[in-house]
N, C-alpha and C positions, 0 to 999 in steps of 0.2 A: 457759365453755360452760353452767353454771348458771345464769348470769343470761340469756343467750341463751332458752334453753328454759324459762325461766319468764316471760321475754318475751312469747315469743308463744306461750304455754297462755295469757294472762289473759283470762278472760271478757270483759273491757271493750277492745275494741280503740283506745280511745283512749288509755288507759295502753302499750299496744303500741307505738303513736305516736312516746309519747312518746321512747319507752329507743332512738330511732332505732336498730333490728337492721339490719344492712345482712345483703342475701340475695347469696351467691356461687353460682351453677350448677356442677354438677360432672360434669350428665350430660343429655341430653337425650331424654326418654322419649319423644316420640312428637309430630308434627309433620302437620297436614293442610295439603296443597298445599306441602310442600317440594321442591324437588330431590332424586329419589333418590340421585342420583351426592355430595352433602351428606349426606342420612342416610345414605352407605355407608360413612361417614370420620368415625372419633372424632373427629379435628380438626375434621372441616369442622362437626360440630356443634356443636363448641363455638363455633366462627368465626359460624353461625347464630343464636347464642344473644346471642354480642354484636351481630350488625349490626340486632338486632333491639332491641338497649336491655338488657339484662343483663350481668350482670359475672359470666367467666367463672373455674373457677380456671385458674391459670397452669400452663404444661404447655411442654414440650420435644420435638421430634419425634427419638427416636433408633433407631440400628443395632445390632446385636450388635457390631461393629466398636468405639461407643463408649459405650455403655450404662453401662460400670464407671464409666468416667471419669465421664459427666453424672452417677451416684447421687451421687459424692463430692463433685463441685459444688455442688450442692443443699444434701449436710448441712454445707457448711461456710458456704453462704447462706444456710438457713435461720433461723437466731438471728436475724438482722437485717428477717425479714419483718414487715411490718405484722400480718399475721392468724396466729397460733401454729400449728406443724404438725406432728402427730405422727409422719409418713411418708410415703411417698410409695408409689402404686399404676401399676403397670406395666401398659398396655395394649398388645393389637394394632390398630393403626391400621385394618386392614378392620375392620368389623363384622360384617359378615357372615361371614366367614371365624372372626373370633372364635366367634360364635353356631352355627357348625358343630361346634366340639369339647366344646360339651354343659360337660357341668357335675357334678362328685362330688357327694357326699354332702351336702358341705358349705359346695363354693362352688364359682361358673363357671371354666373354665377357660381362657377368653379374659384373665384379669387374674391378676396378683398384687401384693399390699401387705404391705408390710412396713415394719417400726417403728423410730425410731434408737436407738441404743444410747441406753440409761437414763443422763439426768443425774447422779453420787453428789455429796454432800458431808460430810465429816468436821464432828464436832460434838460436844459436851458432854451428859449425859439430866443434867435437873438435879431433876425431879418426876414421878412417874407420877400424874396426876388420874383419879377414880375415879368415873364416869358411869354414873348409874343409868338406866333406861328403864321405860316401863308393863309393861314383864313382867315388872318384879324384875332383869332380867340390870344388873350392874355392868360394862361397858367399861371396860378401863384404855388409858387416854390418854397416849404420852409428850410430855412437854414440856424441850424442850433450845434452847437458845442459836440463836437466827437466823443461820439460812444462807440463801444467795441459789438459788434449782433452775430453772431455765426460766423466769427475767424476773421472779420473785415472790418474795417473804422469807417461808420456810416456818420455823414454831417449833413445830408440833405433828405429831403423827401418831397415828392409831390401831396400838394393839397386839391389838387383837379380841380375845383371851382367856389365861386363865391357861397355859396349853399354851403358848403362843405366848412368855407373858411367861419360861416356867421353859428353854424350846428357847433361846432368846435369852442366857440366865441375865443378865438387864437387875439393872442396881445405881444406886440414884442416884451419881452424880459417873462413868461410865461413860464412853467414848470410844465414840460410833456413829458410820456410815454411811445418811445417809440417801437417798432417790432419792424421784420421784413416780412411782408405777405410771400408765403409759398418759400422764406427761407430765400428771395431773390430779392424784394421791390421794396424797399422800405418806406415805409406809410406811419403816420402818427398815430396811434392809438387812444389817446384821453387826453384831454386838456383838465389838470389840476387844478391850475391855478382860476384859469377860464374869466379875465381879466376885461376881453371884449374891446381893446383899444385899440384896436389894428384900424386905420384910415385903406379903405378902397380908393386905389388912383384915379384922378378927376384924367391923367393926361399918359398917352401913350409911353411907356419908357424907354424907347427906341425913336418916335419920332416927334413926340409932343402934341402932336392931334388929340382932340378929344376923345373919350373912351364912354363907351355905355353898356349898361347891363342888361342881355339879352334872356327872356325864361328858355326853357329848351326841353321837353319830357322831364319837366318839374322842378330843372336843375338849373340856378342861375350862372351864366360865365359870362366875363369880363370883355369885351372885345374893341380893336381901336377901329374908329371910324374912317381913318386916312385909307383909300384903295391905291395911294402911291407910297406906304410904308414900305421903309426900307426893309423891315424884320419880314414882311411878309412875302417880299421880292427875292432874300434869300432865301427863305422856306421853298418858294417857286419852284427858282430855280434849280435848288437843290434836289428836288424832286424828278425836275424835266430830266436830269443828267442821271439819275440814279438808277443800279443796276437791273433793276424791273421796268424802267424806262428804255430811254437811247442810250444808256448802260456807257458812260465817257470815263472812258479810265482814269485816275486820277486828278477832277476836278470836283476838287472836298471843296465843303461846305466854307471852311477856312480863306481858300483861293478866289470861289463866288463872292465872298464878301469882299476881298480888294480889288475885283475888277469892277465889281458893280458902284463900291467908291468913286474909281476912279473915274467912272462911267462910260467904261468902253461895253456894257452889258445894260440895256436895258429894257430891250424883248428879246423873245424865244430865238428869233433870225441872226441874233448879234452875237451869238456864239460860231457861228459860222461864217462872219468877217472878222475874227479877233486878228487876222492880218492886219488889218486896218493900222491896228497898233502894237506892230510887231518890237517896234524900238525902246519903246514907252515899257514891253512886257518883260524883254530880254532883262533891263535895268530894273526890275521890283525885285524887293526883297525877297529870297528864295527862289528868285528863278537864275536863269540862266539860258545860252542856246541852245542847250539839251534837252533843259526842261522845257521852252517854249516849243522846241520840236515835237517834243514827245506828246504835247501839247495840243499842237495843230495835226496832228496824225489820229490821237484818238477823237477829234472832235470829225477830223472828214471818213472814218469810220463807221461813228456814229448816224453819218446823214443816211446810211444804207439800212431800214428798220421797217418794223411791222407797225402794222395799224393798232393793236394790242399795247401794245409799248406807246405808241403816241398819244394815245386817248388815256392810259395810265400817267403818262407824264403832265398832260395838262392838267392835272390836278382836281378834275370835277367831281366835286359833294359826291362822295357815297360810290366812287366809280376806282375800287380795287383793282387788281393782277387780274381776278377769274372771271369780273363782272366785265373787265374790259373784252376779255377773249369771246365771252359769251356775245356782247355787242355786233363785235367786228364780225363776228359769225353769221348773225342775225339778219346784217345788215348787207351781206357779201363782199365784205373788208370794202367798203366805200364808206368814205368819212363824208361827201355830202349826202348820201340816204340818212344817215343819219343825223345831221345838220338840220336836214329838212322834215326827219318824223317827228311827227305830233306824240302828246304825249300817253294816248290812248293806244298808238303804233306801238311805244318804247313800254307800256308797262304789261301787252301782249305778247312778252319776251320773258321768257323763264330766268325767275331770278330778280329782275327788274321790278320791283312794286311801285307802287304811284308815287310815292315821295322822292325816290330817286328816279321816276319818270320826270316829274317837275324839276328835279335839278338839273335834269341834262337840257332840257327843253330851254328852262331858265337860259343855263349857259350859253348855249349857241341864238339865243333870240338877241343877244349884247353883242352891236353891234361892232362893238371895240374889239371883242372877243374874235369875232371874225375876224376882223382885219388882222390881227396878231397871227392868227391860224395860218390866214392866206399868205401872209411874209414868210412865215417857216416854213410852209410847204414847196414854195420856190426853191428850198435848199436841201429839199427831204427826198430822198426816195423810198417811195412805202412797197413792200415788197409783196406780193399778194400770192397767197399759196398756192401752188400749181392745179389741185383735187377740191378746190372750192365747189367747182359745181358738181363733184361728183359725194354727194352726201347720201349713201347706200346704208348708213348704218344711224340714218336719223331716227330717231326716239325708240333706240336701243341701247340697254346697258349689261355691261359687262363688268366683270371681277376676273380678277385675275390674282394668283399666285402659284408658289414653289418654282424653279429655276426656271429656264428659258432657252430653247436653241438657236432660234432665227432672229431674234432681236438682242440689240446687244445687252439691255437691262427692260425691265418692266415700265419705266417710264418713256421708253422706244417703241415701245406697241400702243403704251396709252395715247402717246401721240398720234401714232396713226390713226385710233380709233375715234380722237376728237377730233382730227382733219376730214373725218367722212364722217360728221354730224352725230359721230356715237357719243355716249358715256362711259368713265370707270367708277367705279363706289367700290367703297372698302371694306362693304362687308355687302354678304347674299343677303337677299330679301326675298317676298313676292314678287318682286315688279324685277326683277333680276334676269335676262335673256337669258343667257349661259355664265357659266364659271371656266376658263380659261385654266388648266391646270392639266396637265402632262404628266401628273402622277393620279390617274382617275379612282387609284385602288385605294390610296392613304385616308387614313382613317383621320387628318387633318380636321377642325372645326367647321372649315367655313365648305369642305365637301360632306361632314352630315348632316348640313344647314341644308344643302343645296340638296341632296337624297331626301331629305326630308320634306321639303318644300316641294320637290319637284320640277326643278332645275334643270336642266341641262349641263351634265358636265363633259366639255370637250378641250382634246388635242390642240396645243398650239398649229398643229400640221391641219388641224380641223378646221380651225379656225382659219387659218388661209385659205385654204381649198372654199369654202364655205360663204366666206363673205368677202375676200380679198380678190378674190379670180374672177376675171372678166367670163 
């Protein structure tokens, strides 16, 4: 599934290409000139979906009569499917009829899905490795003897923290249970033997500094004291560069670690004189003057960026992709308004609560932290969105689906509509302005949500004329 979704996230759709993803249909959203008596049948939409050129997934038409019987079929054919399957989801074959019984809190009531029981395997803890990150926090890692879980030979798992390690009471030479959560993440399940002799490291295992145990919402983690740790200086770094940041093609996590050895990197601005030591780079292992080219091209590519992306990159507690956008929004893409708001300013910002008001505040009140800022910004151009002051669709939200004319996908319009201070959400509510949707007659969910509620549902064409037109 990782490699799937890093597939097709890649910028370059011909690397996409390459990783041949094959697409399975599992549901079909919305159809102009179909057959009503087709869209009124789960089946028959998916029968659509094939006779049209897609591969559908596989499905079974059953009764209450035999329903028990076909689940049991399934999980005992499952194992043997070409594409892994975590479970299987139970629909009403009307649609419409489903799309009548509405929907909780938290999911529609026309389906339900459910998981197969968790694969275990019995096994040996022969090592706990002890993984630092850019925040100081140390992850302990168990490593035991290869077992076979769901088609794959799993020998490691996270233990997430000392809380975790002491409830387990883990020992090296220990008898576990392990299983993969969700059939993906494998996690320990029972300590057998529960032996309790595991020693907590007194000293950083990357850099030797002392380490201490922090409580955190009830849960103890490990973390090392050094703020000039090498482990956490990769982490950083690797962050600053990374494709939700200044997005540097080809400086892996790998790379960061032998220049910062060598110590041509050792703030944010040093990646932007790695001329400096162009002779030194060409001569390292793996590279070449290709590679150092290709090298120095993504890196002065990178200097050209959003303030979204630079405030992602620096790494501050609690300051995601969406919290970043939401920021630089807030603040009208100026990194010193926000430098300088208080943290009563920053937690009067949707999204932002008081704890991550105090980390950003934290952050920029260090004055080391500044000064780093200020060297990389001498080599940054922050590019500021041309319609910032024109915010006409502030504390409005939209939905949108079924195809599109005038944009080239739905995340083309959502953009516009967050560049003038709107919203999208993914499903209608009350608090929903209009439903964006070019087929106003479809008997779709989220248009008897919106009939129902009281909604507004309007034209793409409407939609421009409406709130896009001076």
């Amino acid at each position: 599934r990782n490699l799937c979704s890093g597939s097709v996230r890649q910028l370059d759709a011909s690397i996409t290409a390459k990783r041949h993803v094959k697409f399975v249909a599992f549901n079909l959203v919305s159809a102009e000139g179909a057959d009503d008596k087709v869209l009124a049948s789960a089946n028959g939409r998916l029968s659509f979906l094939e006779s049209i050129g897609f591969e559908a997934v596989q499905r079974m038409p059953v009764t209450a009569a035999n329903v028990v019987d076909a689940v049991a079929d399934y999980e005992k054919r499952i194992a043997d499917y070409e594409i892994p399957s975590d479970g299987l989801v139970l629909t009403y074959e009307d649609v419409n009829y489903g799309a009548s019984l509405g929907r909780t809190a938290k999911s529609p009531r026309h389906s339900i899905a459910f998981k197969w029981a968790d694969e275990t395997a019995e096994t040996t803890l022969r090592e706990i490795e002890w993984s630092a990150s850019r925040t100081g926090l140390i992850n302990p890692v168990a490593i035991f003897d290869p077992v076979e879980l769901e088609g794959t030979t799993v020998s490691r798992a996270s233990v997430h923290n000392i809380s975790i390690v002491k409830e387990l009471k883990l020992g090296i030479g220990d008898r576990v249970t392990v299983y993969k959560a969700n059939m993906i993440i494998p996690q320990i399940a029972e300590n057998l033997t529960k032996s309790g002799n595991l020693s907590i490291p007194a000293k950083c295992p990357v850099c030797g500094a002392p380490t201490e145990i922090r409580a955190l919402n009830e849960a103890e983690s490990l973390y090392c004291t050094n703020p000039e740790c090498a482990a956490k200086q990769i982490k950083t770094f690797s962050q600053f560069v990374s494709r939700d940041a200044l997005n540097v093609d080809g400086l892996s996590e790998m790379t960061l670690e032998k220049l910062i050895d060598m110590g041509f990197i050792k703030e944010f601005d040093d990646l932007f004189h790695l001329d400096r030591y162009r002779e030194k780079i060409v001569n390292m292992e793996g590279f070449g003057e290709k590679s150092y080219a290709n090298l120095i091209d993504s890196v002065k590519t990178s200097s050209n960026t959003t303030l979204p992306r630079f405030l992602f990159g620096l790494g501050i507690t609690g300051i995601g992709v969406a919290n970043a956008k939401v920021l630089a929004k807030a603040f009208d893409h100026d990194i010193d308004k926000i430098r300088k708001a208080t943290a009563e300013e920053l937690s009067e910002v949707e999204g932002i609560g008081d704890i991550m008001a105090s980390d950003i505040t934290s952050y920029f009140a260090d004055a080391e932290n500044n000064r780093k800022i200020d060297a990389v910004l001498a080599d940054l151009t922050i590019e500021v969105p041309v319609n910032t002051s024109e915010q006409n669709l502030a504390g409005l939200t939209f939905v949108i689906t079924g195809s599109l004319n005038n944009f080239e996908n739905r995340n083309a319009l959502k953009a516009i509509i967050e560049e003038r201070g709107g919203k999208v959400a993914g499903s209608v509510s009350a608090k929903t302005t209009a439903l964006i949707n070019n087929d106003a007659a479809s008997n779709s969910s989220k248009n008897k949500t919106a009939k129902s509620l009281g909604v507004n549902i309007i034209t793409e064409d409407e939609f421009i004329n409406t709130y896009l037109k001076e």
